[in-house]
C-alpha positions in Angstrom: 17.1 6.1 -19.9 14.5 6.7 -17.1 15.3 7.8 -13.8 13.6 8.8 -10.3 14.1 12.4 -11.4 11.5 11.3 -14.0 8.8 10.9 -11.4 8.9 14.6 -11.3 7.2 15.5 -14.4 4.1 13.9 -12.5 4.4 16.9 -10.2 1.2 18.4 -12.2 -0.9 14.9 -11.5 -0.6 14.8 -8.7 -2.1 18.2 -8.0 -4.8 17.0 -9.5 -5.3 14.1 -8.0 -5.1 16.6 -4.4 -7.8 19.0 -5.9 -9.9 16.2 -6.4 -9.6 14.0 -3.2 -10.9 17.5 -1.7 -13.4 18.7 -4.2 -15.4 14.9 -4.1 -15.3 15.5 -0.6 -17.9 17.5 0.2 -20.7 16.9 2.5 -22.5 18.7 4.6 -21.5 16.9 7.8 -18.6 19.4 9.3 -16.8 16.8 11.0 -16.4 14.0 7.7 -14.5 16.5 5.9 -12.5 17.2 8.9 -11.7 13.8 9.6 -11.0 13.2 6.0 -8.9 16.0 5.2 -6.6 14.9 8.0 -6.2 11.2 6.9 -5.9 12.4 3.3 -3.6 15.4 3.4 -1.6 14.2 5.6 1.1 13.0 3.6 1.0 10.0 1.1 2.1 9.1 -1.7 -0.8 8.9 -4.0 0.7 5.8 -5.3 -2.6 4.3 -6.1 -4.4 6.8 -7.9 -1.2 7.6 -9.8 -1.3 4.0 -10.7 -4.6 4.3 -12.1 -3.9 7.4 -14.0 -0.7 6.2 -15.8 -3.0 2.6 -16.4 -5.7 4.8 -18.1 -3.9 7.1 -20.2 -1.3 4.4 -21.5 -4.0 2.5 -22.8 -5.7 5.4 -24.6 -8.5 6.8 -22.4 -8.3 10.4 -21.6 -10.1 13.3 -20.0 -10.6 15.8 -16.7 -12.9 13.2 -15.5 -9.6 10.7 -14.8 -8.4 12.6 -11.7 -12.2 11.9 -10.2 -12.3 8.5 -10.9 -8.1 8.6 -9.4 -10.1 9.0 -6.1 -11.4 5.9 -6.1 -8.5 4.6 -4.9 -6.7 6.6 -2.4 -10.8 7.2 -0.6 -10.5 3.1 -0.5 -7.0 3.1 1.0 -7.5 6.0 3.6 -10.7 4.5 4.2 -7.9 1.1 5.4 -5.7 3.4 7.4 -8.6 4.8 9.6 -9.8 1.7 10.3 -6.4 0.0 11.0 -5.3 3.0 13.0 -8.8 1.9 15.0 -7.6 -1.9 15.2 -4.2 -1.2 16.2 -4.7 1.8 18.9 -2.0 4.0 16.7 -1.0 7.1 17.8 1.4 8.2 15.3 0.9 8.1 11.4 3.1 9.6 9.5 4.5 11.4 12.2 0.9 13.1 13.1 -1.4 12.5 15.9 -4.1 9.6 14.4 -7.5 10.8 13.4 -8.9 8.2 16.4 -7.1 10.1 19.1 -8.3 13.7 18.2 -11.7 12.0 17.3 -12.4 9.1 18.9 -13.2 5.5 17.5 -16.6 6.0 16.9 -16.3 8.7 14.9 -13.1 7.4 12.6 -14.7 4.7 11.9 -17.8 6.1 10.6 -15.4 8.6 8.5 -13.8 5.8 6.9 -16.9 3.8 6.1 -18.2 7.2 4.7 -14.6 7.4 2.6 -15.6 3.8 1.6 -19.1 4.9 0.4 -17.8 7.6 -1.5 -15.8 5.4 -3.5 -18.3 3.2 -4.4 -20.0 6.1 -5.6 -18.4 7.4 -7.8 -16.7 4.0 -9.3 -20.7 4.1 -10.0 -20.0 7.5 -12.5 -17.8 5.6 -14.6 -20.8 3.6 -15.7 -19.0 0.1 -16.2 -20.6 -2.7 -14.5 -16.8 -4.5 -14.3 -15.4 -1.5 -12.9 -17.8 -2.3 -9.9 -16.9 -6.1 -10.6 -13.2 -5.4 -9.7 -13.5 -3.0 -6.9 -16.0 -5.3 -5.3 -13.3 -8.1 -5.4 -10.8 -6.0 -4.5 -12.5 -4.6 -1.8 -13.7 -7.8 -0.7 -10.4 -9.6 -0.4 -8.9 -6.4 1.2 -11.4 -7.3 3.9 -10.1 -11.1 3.9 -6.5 -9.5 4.3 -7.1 -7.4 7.2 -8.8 -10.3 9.4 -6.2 -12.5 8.2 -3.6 -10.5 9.8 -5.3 -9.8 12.8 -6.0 -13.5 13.4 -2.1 -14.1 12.9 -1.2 -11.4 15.6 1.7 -12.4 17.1 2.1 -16.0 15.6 5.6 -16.2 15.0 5.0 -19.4 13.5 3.6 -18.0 10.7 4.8 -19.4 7.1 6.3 -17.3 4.0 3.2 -18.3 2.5 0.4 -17.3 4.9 2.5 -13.8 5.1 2.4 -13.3 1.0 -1.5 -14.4 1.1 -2.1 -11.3 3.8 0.2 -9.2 1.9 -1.7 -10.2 -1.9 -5.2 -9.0 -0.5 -4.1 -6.8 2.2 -2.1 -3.9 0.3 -1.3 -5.6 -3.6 -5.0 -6.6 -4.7 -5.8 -2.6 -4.4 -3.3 -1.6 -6.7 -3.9 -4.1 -9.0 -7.3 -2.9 -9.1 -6.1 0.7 -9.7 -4.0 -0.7 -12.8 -6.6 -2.7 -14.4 -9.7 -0.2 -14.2 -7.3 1.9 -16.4 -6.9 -0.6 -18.7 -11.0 -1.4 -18.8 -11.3 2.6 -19.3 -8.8 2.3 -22.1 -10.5 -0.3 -23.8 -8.1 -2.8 -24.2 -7.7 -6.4 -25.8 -7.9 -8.8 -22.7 -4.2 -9.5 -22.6 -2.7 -5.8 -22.0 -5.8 -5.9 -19.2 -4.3 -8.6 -17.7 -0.8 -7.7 -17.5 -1.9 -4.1 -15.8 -3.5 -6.2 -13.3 -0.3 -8.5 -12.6 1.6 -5.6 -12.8 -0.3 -4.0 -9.9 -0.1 -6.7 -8.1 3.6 -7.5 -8.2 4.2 -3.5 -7.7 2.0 -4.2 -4.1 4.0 -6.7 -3.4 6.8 -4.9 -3.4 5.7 -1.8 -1.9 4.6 -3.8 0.8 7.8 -5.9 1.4 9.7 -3.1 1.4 7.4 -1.4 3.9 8.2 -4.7 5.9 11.9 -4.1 5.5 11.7 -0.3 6.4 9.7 -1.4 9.9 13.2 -2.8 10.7 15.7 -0.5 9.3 14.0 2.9 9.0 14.9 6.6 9.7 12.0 6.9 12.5 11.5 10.7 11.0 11.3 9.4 7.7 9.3 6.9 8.5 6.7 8.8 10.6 6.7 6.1 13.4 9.2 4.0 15.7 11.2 1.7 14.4 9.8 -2.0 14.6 6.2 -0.1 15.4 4.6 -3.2 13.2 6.4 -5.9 15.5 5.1 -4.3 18.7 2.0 -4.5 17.1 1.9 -7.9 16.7 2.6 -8.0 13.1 5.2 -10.9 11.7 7.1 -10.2 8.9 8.7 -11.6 5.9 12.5 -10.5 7.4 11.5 -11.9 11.2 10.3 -15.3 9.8 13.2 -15.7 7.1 15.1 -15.6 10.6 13.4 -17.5 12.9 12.9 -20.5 9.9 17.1 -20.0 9.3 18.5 -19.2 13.2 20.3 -21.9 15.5 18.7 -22.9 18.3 19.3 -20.1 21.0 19.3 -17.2 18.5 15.4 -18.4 17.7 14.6 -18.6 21.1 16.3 -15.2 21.4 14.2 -13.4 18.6 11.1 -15.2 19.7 12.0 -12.8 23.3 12.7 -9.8 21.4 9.2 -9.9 19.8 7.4 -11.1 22.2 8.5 -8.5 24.9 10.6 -5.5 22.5 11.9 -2.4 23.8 13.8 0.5 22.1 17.1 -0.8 23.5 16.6 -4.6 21.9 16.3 -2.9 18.2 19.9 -2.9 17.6 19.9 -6.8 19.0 17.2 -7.4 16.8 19.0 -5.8 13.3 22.2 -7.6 14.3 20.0 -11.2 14.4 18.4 -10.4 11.0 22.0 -9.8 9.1 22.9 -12.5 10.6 21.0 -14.6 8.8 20.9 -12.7 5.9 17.0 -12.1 6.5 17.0 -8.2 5.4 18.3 -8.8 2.6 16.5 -12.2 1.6 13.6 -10.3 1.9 14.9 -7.6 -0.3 15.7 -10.0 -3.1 12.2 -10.9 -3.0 11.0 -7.3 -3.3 13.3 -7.1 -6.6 11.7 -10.5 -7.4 8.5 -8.5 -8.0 10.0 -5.5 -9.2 11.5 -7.7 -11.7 8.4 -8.9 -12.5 6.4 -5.7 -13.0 8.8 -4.9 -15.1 8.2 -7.6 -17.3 4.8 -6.9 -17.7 4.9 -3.9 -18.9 6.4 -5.5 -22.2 3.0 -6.1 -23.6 2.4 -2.2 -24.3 4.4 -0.2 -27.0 7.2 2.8 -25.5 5.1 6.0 -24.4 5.6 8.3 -21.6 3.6 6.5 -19.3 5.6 3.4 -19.8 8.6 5.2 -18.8 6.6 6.5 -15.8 5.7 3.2 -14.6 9.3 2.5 -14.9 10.6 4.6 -13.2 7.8 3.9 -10.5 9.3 0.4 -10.5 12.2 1.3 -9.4 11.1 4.1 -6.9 9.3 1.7 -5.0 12.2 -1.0 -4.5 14.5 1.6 -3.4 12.5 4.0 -1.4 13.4 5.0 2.4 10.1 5.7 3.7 
């Protein structure tokens, strides 16, 4: 039987996975590293290029070179966060100052489109042309993602739909990519390729509902931020409209107050609407949904230890607090 404690054993990967993020970043501009090492070891949950790691070795490919190529991804998300941290005028990121107040815009941005470059680069090393097919999808459609949230700031008449469309290329079409370069590395059939890359995508969508959930409900020291930081931001979620589609009348028009104008002291007000409705826990039922899902796809590969890694990853992600 697999449990979280399992996730331990990956103690030793994911040291390698922090030599590398700071070996591949060397350059001999003081202030990228700087910038960098901030964003990068700052916390995190290296989520992505363990994804990748467990994808590649499951499906037979092995070597130093894996934790390298495990970059990739967590260069491409950090690359994300400085340049949402930018959008959004954040402060606070995992309970640190952001790179943009200590450095400016200017420069943050220019660190993450260096971070971006860098991972093109060495996705280049692994000398695949569909390796560079996926990442430039992936990338692409993370791109889509973030405008498509921006454009919806503050539209509290968003749909489940849009919301799963901005989540999909947003945060899940990353990890998906993660999953499926390990299978192209492994070299396998087309089929076990495909379910790595469904499988990353449903463990996104997860990771990001649940991050939705947590916005509500979180310990703010856990967390690293305020409570409802995303609402304030503008951002509508999959718990807020399950609400507002589900609420009476003078409870909508009472949530649609709360987010357009929230304080500290209207969280509690807010929690109280959402279980009302049953919306936090609608949403988490769809968060199993995916889980469920993931689950399922890793039925196309035979037991290893990476299989009972990725399960236990599964289940980490559902039920995590932060």
């Amino acid at each position: 039987m697999v449990t979280k404690s399992t996730l331990k054993e990956l103690d030793k990967e994911i040291a390698s996975i922090n030599n590398a993020l700071v070996a591949n970043l060397q350059t001999h501009v003081p202030l990228i590293a700087e910038v960098g090492r901030h964003i990068l070891l700052s916390g995190g949950k290296r989520i992505r290029p363990l994804l990748f790691l467990l994808s590649a070795r499951m499906c037979g490919c092995q070597g130093n070179h894996l934790a390298d190529f495990s970059t990739i991804f967590e260069y491409l998300h950090a690359a994300t966060l400085l340049h949402d941290d930018v959008v959004d005028a954040a402060s606070v990121r995992r309970g640190r100052s952001t790179a943009n107040t200590i450095w400016g815009n200017q420069a943050v941005i220019l660190v993450g489109d260096f971070l971006l470059s860098k991972a093109l680069s060495l996705a280049v090393t692994t000398n695949r042309l569909k390796v560079l097919q996926i990442l430039a999808h992936a990338t692409t459609h993370m791109a889509e993602g973030e405008i498509m949230q921006l454009l919806h700031t503050g539209n509290l008449e968003l749909s489940e739909a849009e919301y799963f469309e901005v989540i999909d290329r947003k945060t899940a079409i990353l990890m998906s990519a993660a999953c499926q370069i390990g299978a192209v590395l492994g070299g396998v059939p087309p089929a076990q390729e495909e379910a790595l890359a469904e499988m990353g995508l449903n463990l996104g969508m997860t990771f990001q509902v649940v991050d939705d959930i947590l916005d509500f409900i979180g310990d703010e020291k856990e967390l690293g931020k305020q409570v409802c930081a995303d609402l304030r931001e503008g951002r509508i979620t999959l718990p807020l409209i399950h609400a507002l589609a589900r609420a009476e009348d003078a409870d909508r028009q009472r949530l649609k107050d709360i987010a357009k104008n929230l304080t500290p002291e209207m969280t509690q007000e807010l929690r109280q609407l959402l279980d009302r409705y049953g919306s936090l826990d609608y949403a988490r039922s769809i968060a199993r949904r995916y889980t469920l899902q993931a689950q399922e796809n890793l039925a196309a590969f035979p037991a290893s230890p990476e299989k009972n890694y990725f399960w236990a990853i599964t289940e980490e992600l559902l039920d995590r607090t932060h």
